[in-house]
C-alpha positions in Angstrom: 79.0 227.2 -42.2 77.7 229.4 -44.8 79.9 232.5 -46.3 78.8 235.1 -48.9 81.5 236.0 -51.3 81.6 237.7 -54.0 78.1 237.3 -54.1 78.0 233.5 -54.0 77.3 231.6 -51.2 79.8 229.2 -49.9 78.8 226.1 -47.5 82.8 225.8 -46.4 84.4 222.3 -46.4 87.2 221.1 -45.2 89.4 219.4 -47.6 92.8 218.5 -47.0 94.0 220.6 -49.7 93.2 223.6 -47.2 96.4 222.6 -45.9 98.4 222.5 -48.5 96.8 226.7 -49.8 97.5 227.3 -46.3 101.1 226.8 -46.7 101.0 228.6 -50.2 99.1 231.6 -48.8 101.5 232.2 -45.9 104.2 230.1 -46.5 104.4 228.2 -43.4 102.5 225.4 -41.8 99.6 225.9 -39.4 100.8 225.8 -36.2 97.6 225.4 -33.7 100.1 226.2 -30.7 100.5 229.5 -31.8 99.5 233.0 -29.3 98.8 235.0 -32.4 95.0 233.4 -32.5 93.0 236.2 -34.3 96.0 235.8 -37.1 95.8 231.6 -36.8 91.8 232.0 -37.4 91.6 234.4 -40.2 94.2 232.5 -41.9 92.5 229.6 -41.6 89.3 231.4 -42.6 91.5 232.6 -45.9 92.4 229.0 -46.7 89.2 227.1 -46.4 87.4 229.6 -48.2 90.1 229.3 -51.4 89.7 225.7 -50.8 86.1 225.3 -50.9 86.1 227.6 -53.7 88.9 225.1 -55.5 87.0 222.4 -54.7 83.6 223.6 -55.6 85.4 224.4 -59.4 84.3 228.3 -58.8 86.2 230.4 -61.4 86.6 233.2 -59.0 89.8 234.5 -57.0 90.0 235.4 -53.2 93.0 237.2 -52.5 95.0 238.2 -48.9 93.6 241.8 -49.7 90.2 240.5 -51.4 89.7 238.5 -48.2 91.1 241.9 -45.8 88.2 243.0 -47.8 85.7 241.3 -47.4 86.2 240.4 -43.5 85.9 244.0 -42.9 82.2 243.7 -44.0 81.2 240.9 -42.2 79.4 240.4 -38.6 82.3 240.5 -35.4 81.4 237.2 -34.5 82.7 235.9 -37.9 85.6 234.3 -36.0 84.0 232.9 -33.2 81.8 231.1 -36.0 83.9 230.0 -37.8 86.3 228.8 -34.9 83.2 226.7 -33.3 82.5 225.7 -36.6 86.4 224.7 -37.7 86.8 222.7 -34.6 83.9 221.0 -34.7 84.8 219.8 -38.3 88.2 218.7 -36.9 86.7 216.6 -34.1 84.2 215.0 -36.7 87.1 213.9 -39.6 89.3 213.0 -36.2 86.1 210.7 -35.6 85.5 209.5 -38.7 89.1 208.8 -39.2 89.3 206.8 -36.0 86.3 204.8 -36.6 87.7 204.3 -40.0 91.1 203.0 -38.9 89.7 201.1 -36.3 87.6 199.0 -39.0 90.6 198.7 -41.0 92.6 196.8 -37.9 89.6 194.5 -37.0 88.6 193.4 -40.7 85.2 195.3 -40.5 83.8 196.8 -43.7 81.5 199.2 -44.4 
């Protein structure tokens, strides 16, 4: 998924340090069991988008009131894009992570 910000664009990833800005930005863990969804996803949003832009060595910042911001520009179905998109990602490295202990327990290597 592709984001515009601050007039760069931004292919998101998901790297585990998402997590950990997560906890910084709202000081508490995700918790995906929560009824307060539109919160949980623009959260999210928030975090992957400071981690992408961590990762990606941008010099840029994206505040809680930069992102309030800029989400107030962008198309309704931001969310339901990015949700699709965020679970998808999940189910892949949940995949990939599988496969990958899997090889580990029966001596396969890549």
């Amino acid at each position: 998924m592709t984001v515009n910000v601050k007039g760069i664009d931004l292919d998101l990833m998901t790297p585990n340090r998402f997590y950990l800005i997560y906890e910084n930005l709202f000081g508490e863990s995700v918790d995906f069991n929560t009824k307060k969804y539109s919160t949980l996803m623009a959260n999210l949003m928030h975090a992957v988008i400071v981690a992408t832009i961590e990762k990606k060595g941008l010099n840029i910042t994206f505040s809680k009131d930069d992102f309030k911001n800029w989400y107030d520009e962008q198309d309704p179905s931001i969310f339901k894009d990015f949700s699709d998109w965020f679970v998808l990602t999940l189910q892949a490295q949940a995949e990939l992570s599988g496969n990958k202990n899997n090889e580990q327990e029966h001596g396969e290597k890549n």
